[in-house]
C-alpha positions in Angstrom: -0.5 -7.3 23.3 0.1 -4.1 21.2 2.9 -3.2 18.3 4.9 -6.5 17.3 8.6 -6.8 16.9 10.8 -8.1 14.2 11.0 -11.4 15.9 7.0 -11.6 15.7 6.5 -10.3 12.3 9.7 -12.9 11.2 8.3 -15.8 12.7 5.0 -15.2 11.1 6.2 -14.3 7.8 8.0 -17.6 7.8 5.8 -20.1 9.5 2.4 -18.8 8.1 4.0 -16.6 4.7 1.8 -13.5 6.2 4.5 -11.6 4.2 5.9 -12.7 0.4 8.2 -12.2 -0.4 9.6 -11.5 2.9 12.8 -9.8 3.0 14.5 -10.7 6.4 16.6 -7.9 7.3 16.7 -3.9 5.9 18.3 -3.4 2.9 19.4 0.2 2.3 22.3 0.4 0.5 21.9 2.6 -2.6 18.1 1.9 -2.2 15.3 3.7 -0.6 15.1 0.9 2.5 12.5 -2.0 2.2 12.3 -5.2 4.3 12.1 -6.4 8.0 12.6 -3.2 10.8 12.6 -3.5 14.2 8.9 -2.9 14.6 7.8 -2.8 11.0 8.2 -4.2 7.2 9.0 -1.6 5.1 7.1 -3.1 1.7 7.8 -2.0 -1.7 6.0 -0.7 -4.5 6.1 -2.9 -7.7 6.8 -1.5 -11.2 3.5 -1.1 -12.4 1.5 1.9 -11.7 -1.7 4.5 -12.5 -1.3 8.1 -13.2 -4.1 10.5 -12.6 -4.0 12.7 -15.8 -6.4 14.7 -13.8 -8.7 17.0 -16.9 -7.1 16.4 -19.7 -9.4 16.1 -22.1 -12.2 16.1 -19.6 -12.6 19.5 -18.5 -16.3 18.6 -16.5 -14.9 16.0 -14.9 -15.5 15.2 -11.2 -13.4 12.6 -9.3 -16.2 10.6 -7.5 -14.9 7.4 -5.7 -18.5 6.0 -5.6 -18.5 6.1 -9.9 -14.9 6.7 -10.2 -14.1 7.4 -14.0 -11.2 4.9 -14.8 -10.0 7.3 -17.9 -8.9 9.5 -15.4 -5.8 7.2 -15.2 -3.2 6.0 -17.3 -1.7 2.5 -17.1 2.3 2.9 -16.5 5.3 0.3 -16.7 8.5 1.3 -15.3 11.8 1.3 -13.0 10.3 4.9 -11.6 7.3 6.9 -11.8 7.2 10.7 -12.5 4.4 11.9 -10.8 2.8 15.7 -12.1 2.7 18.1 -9.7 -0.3 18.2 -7.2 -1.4 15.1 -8.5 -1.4 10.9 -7.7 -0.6 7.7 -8.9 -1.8 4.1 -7.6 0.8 1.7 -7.3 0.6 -1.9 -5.5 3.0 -3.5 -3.5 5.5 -6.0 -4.3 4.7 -8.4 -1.4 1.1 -10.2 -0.6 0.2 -10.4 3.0 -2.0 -12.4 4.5 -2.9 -10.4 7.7 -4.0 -12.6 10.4 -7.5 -12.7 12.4 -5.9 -11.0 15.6 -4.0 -8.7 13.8 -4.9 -5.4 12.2 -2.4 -3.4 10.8 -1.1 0.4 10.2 0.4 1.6 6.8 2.4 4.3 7.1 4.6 6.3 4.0 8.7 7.1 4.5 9.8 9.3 6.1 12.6 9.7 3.4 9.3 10.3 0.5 7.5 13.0 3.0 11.0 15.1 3.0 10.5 15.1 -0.9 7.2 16.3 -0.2 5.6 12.9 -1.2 2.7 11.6 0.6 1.4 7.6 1.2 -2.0 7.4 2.3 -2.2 5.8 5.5 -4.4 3.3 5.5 -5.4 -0.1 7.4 -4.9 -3.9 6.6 -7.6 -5.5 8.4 -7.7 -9.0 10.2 -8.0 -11.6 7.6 -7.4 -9.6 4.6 -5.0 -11.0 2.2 -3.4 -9.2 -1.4 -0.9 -6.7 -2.5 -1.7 -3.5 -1.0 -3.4 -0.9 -3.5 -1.0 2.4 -2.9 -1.9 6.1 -3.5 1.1 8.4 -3.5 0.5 11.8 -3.7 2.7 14.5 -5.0 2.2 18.0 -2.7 4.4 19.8 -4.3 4.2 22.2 -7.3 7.2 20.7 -9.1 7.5 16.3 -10.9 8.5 13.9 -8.4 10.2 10.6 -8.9 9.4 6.9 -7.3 10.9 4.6 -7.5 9.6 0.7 -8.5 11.2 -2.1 -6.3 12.3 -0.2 -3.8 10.6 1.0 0.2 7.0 2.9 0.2 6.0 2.4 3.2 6.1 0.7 6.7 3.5 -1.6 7.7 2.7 -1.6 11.4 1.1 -4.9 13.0 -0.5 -4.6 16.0 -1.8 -8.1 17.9 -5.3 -7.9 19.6 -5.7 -9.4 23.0 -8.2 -11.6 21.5 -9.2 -12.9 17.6 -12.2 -10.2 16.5 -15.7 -11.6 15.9 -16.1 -11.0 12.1 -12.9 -10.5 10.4 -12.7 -8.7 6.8 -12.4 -12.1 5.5 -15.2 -13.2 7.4 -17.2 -10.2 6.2 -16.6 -10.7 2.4 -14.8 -7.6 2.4 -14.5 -5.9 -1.0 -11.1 -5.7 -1.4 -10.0 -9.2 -0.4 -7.7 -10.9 -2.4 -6.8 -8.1 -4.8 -4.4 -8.6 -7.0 -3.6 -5.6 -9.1 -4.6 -2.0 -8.3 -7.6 -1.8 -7.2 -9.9 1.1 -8.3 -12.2 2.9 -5.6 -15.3 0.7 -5.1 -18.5 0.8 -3.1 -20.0 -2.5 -1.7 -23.7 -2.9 -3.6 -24.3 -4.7 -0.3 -24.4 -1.9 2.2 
């Protein structure tokens, strides 16, 4: 079955609004590109975001994800995001998706952010999760970097299984199902 085309992801966006709000063709004029690509949707990353201050003020401070410290970030509203050097912010996207049960699904960052020395996490939408994606952008480099809100993050690769999985991440009761802000690091109490 394997990656799916822009016809696919169209149809589905449409029909079963796995994508909203789905943008139908690229838009890139004046804009870092977002919307439908030949083999992708190129989502964008809302205005709203969370800045690691890193040890300010907290010079003991350990970043652990399974008691993650949310003081460690600031709250931010804006058309762009300056993120500090070597550091992170959390962002979400502008669409929801609704990932179907035969469908799992690659997030990759822009190649236009990575030549700024900006890097998405890649990470997976599993079959049968549904929310806005939680984003972590990195800054690698030793000088502030700019995002921009409302504008392309990263692509989002589906790829169709040959047959619907057994236990979905919906079926599971996955922790981060049906987020709808950003979504802190978490740890499921139940295994």
């Amino acid at each position: 079955m394997g990656l799916k085309s822009d016809k696919w992801i169209k149809e589905k966006a449409i029909k079963e609004k796995m994508i909203e709000p789905f943008v139908d063709h690229l838009e890139s004029h004046g804009v870092i590109s977002y919307g439908l690509s030949s083999y992708g949707y190129d989502m964008r990353i809302a205005n709203e975001f969370k800045v690691f201050t890193g040890s300010i003020g907290k010079e003991t401070a350990i970043v652990d994800p399974k008691k993650f410290d949310k003081d460690l970030l600031q709250d931010y509203v804006g058309d762009f995001v300056i993120i500090p050097p070597n550091s992170y912010v959390l962002g979400k996207s502008v669409e929801y998706f609704r990932i179907p049960k035969n469908v799992h699904c690659i997030v990759l960052g822009k190649s236009t952010y990575a030549r700024s020395g900006i890097i998405v996490n890649i990470t997976p939408l599993e079959s049968g999760w549904n929310g806005f994606v939680t984003i972590e952008i990195s800054n690698a480099t030793p000088l502030p970097v700019k995002v921009y809100a409302n504008e392309g993050i990263a692509q989002v690769l589906f790829f169709e299984g040959d047959e619907p999985c057994e236990v979905s991440y919906e079926d599971r009761h996955g922790k981060y199902q049906n987020q709808e802000g950003i979504i802190l690091p978490k740890v499921d109490k139940n295994g």
